[in-house]
N, C-alpha and C positions, 0 to 999 in steps of 0.2 A: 571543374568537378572531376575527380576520379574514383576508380573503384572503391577504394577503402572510404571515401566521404558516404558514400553513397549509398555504400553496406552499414555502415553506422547509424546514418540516419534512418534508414528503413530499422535497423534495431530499435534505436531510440522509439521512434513511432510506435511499431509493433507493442513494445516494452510498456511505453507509455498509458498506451490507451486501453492495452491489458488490464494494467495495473490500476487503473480507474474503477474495476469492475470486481477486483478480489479483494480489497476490503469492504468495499459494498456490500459485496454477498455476503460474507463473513460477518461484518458488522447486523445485517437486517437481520441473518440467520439467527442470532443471540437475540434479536430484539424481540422475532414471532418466538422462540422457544420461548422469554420469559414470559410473556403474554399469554401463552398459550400456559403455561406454569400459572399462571396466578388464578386462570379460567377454574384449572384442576384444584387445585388449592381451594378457591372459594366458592363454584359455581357459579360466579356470577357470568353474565352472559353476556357482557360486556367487554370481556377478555375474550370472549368466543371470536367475537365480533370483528374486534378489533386484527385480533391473529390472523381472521382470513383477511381481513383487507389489507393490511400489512405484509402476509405473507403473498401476495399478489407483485406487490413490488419485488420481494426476494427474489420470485418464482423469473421475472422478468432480467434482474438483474445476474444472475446464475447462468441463465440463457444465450443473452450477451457475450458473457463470460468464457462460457466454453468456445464460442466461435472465435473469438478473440484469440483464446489461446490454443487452436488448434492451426491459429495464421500466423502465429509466435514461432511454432513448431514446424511449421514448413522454411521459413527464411532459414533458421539456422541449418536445413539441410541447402536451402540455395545460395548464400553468399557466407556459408562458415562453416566451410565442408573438410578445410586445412584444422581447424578447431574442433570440430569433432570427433576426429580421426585421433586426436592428440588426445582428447577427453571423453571418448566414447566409453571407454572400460570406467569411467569416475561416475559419469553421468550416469549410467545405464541402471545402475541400483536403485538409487534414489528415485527415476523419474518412472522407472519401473512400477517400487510402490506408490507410486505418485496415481498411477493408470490403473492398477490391475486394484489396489486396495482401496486408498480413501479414494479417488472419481468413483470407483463402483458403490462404495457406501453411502455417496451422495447421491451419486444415482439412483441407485434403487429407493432410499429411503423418502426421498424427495415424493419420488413416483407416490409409495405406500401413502408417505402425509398429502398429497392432492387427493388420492381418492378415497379415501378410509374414512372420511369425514361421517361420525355418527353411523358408522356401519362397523366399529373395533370399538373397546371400552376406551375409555378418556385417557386413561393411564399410557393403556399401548399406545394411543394415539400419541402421546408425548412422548412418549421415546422415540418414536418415530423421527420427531423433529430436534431432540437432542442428537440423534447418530447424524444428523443431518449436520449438527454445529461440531459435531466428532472429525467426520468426512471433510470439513471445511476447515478446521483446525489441524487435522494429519496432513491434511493435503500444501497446506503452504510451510507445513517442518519439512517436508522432502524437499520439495524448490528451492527450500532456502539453506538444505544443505549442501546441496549442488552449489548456490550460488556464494554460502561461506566459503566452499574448497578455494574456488575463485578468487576468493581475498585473501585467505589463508589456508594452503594446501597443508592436507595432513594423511597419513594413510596413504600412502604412495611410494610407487619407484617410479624411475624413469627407467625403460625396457626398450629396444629398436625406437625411439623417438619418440615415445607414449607415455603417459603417465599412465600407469595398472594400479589398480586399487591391490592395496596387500591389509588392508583394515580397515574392513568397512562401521566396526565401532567405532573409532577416531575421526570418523565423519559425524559421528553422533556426539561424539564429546568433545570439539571442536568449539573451543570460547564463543568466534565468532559469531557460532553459529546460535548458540544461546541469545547473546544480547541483541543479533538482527532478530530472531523470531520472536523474543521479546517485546522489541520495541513494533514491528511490524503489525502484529496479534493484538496489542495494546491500541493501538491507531487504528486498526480495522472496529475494534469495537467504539474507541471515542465516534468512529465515521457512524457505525449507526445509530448513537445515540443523538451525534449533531442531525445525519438525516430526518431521523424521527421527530426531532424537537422542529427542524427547519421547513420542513413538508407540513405539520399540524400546523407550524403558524401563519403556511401560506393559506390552508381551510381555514382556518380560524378570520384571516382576512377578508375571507370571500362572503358579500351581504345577502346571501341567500341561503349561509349555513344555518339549517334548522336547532331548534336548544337542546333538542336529542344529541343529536350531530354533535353538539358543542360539548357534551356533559362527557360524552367519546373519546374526542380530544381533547380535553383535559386531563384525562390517565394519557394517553401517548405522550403530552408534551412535560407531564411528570418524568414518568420512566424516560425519557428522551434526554430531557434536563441531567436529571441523576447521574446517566451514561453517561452524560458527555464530560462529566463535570467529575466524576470518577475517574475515568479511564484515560481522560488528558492530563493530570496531575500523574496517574501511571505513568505516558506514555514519556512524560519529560524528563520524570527520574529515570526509568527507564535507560533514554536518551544519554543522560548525562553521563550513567556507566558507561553506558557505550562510546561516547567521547573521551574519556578516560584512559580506556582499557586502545584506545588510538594512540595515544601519546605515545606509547611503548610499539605498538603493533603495527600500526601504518602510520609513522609520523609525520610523512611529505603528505597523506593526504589530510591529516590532523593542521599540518601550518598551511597548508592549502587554504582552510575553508577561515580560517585567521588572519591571512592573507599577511603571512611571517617571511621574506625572505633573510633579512637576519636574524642570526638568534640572537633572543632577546637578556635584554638586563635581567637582574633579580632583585628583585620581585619584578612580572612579566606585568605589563597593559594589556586589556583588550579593547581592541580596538570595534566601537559602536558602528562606523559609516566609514565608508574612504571606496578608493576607486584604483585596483593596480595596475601599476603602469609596470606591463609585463614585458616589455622593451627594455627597458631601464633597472628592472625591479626594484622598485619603490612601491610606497602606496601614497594618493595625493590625497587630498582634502578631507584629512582622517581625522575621527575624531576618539580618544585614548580616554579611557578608563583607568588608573593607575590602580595597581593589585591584584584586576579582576581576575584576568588569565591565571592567575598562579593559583588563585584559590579555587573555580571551576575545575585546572588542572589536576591540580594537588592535594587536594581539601585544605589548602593551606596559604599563610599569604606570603608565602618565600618560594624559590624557584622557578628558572628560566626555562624559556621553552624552546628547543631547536630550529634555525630555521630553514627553508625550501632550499637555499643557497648553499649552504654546508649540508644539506642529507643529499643534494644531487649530486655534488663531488663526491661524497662515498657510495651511492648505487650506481656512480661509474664505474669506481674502481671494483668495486663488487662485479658487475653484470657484464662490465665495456662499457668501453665511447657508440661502439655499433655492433649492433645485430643481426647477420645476415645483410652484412651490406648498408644496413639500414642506419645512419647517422643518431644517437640517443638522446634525448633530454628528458629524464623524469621528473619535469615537472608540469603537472597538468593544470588543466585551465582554471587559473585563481581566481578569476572573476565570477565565474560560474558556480564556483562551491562554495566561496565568500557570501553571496546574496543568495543563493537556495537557503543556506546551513540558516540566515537572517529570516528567511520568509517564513521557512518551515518553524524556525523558534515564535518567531513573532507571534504567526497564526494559531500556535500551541497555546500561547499566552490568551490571545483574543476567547479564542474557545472557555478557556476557565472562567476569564470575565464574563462571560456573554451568560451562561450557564452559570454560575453562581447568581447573578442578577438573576437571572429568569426564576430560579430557583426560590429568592426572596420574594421575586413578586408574585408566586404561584401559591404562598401560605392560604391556608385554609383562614387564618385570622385574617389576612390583609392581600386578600387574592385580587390584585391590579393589575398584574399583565393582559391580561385580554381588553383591559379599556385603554391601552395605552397604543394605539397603533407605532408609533415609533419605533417598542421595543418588539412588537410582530415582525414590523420589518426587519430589524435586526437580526433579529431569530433566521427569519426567511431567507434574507442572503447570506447570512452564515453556513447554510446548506451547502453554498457549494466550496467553500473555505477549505474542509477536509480533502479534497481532491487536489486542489492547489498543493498542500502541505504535504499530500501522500509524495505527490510527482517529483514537489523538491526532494524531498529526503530521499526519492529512488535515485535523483539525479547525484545526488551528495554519494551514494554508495556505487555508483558507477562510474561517475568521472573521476571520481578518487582514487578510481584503479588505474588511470592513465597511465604510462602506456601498455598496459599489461591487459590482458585477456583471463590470464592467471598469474596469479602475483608470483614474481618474479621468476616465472618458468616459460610463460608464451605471449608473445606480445599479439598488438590489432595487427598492424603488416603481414605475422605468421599466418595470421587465423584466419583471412580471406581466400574465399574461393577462387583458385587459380586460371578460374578458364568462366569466370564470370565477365561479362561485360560493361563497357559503361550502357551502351543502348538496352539490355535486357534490365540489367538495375533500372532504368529509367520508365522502363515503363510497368516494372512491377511496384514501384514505386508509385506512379500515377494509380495503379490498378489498386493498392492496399489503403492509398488516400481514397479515392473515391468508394469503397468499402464501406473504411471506419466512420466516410460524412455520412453517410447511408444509414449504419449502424446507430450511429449517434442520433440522426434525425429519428429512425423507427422507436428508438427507445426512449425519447424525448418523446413524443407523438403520446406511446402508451403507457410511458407513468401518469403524462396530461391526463390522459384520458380514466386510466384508473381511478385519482384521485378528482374527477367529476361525481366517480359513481358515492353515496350513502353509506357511508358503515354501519349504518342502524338497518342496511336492511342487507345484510350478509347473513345469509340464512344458509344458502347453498355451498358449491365448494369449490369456489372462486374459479380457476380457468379449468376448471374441470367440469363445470357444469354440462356446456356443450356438449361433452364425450358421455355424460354419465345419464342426463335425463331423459334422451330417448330409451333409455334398457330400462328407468323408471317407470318411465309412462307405460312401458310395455308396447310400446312400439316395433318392436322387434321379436 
């Protein structure tokens, strides 16, 4: 183990487990606004219902959330303190409005929708939780322009060793920043619609749910279905610009997840399964699709695709052999963004099936999903499918910038904190794992528990109760 291993994986981690928790929120947040939308819309009070108990989980998952990523936010001052320095003037806008505009209008409006219940008209009362899916939608366009610069710097000089921001709308109109916040925003909502579908059919399982109870959850695992079944069909098209617009834009991490060291014939295969042997660079026990690649690529069934072998000979001669002393190979780990790029498509694909089924069997003429336990199951652990999906595809946009920090201006080596240790990594390492088991367990604990409680008797105003019914009662 040394420093730079060390500081990566505490990123990775940090990164990781973050990231578990912002499409979450994002996702649930669309789910209570629409719910809480259809209440307003029809009156009926079943949406009422439904909005508080659902927005219960939001309120949990948001929660999480922040703490997460305010331990995001300390690492990069303890082990990427060389990288900050270098990216302090890039980052500082973006995360800027990241803090001071959309967090505060999540903040605050979240506050307004807990306590305002039946004490604002209905109307306000839903704006309230629209600024809230506002705040949650502004708030992952800054991060994610930050994190475009990263793959594709724009708007910059280099100044005494720094990148200085000289336009900061170029960070706005940055390609890649589009099709990540795209695809990103797209997945965050597939995530609440599979949550919602995935969580109703574990109630729906359970032989003690009342037919009230039951009549509840059959609008959630509607609007759940819909979600997920819309916005995964999104999120793959989506995706596929976004692989595209790779071909041209980051090609070593494009034949990375392809696992291309030669470049290929014309018309290109893609290849389904295989295993690369990054020794040798080969790939073994592959198995070839003839045309595929060119037409994914290309929209088309002709042209070859470059491969890892021939773009690393020229980001030598481009960059050097070494950096700082440092020996170069830009080619990052092919195994790793081979099988994410596979997991993350595959689980896209599962999700459409799953939810198109459920969808057939939820018709009002031929409504058989609820007597079908099989397909509940299905449902139920498909809940946790989108997290998987999310993580590969964060791993896909991160190790794809190997060896860079910031594509082709700062590598990992530069970006380490120079007076950091292995023993201090090691044990903030230990201290951020037993954390997030902590985190994980407490938030595991109290979705259980939430979804114990009755949506047919959400009257109140859900974790706001406690705060508000003693000034009710007049207790005070």
């Amino acid at each position: 183990m040394d420093i730079v291993d060390l500081a990566r994986f505490q990123f990775a981690m940090t990164t990781v487990f973050h990231f578990f928790f912002v499409p979450f929120s994002i996702g649930t947040a669309f789910v209570v606004a629409i719910l809480e939308t259809f209440y307003v819309r029809t009156k009926n009070e079943a949406y009422k219902k439904l909005a508080k108990f659902w927005g219960n989980i939001f309120l949990l998952s948001f929660a999480v959330g922040v703490v997460t990523g305010l331990i995001q936010e300390f690492q990069f001052g303890m082990n990427w303190s060389d990288y900050s320095r270098f990216m302090g003037d890039i980052f500082g806008a973006p995360l800027a409005l990241e803090a001071l505009l959309s967090f505060f209008i999540e903040s605050t409006f979240i506050g307004l929708w807990m306590f305002t219940w039946d004490r604002v008209k209905k109307g306000t009362h839903l704006f309230f939780m629209w600024m809230v899916c506002f705040g949650t939608l502004t708030s992952a366009l800054w991060i994610l322009a930050a994190n475009s610069f990263m793959q594709h710097p724009v708007g910059y000089a280099i100044k005494g060793g720094r990148a200085e921001m000289v336009d900061f709308f170029a960070l706005l109109k940055n390609p890649q920043l589009w099709f990540e916040y795209g695809h990103v925003i797209l997945a965050a909502l597939t995530m609440g619609g599979v949550v919602l579908a995935g969580l109703t059919a574990f109630q729906m399982l359970k032989k003690d749910t009342t037919k009230e109870a039951k009549g509840l959850y059959k609008k959630s695992m509607r609007l759940g279905l819909w979600m997920a079944m819309i916005f995964s069909v999104g999120t793959i098209l989506v995706g596929d610009f976004q692989m595209k617009y790779l071909v041209t834009e980051q090609p070593m991490k494009f034949a990375a997840t392809e696992a291309i060291y030669e470049t290929t014939g014309d018309p290109a295969p893609w290849t389904a399964v295989g295993i690369a042997d990054t020794k040798n660079h080969t790939v073994k026990y592959k198995v070839d699709i003839p045309v595929l690649l060119s037409l994914l690529s290309y929209n088309k069934p002709s042209g070859s695709v470059k491969g890892m072998d021939e773009i690393n000979a020229e980001m030598k001669e481009k960059y050097g052999t070494t950096i700082d002393g440092t020996k170069m190979d830009y080619i990052p780990p092919v195994n790793t963004l081979f099988w994410n790029f596979r997991v993350m498509a595959g689980f896209g694909a599962w999700i459409i099936l799953v939810s198109f089924v459920g969808l057939l069997m939820t018709r009002k003429k031929k409504e058989t999903l609820y007597k079908r336990r099989w397909m509940l199951w299905a449902l139920a652990l498909t809940t946790f499918v989108p997290f998987i999906a999310n993580t590969a595809g964060w791993f896909i946009t991160e190790f794809g910038r190997y060896p860079w920090t910031v594509y082709g201006l700062f590598t990992i080596q530069q970006s380490v904190s120079p007076n950091v240790s292995v023993t201090s990594l090691l044990i903030s390492n230990i201290v951020y794992f037993t954390l997030f088991t902590t985190l994980a367990i407490v938030m595991i604990g109290l979705v259980k528990r939430q979804l114990q409680n009755d949506p047919t008797q959400m009257q109140g105003h859900g974790y706001a109760d406690k705060i508000l019914d003693p000034f009710d009662k007049g207790a005070f």
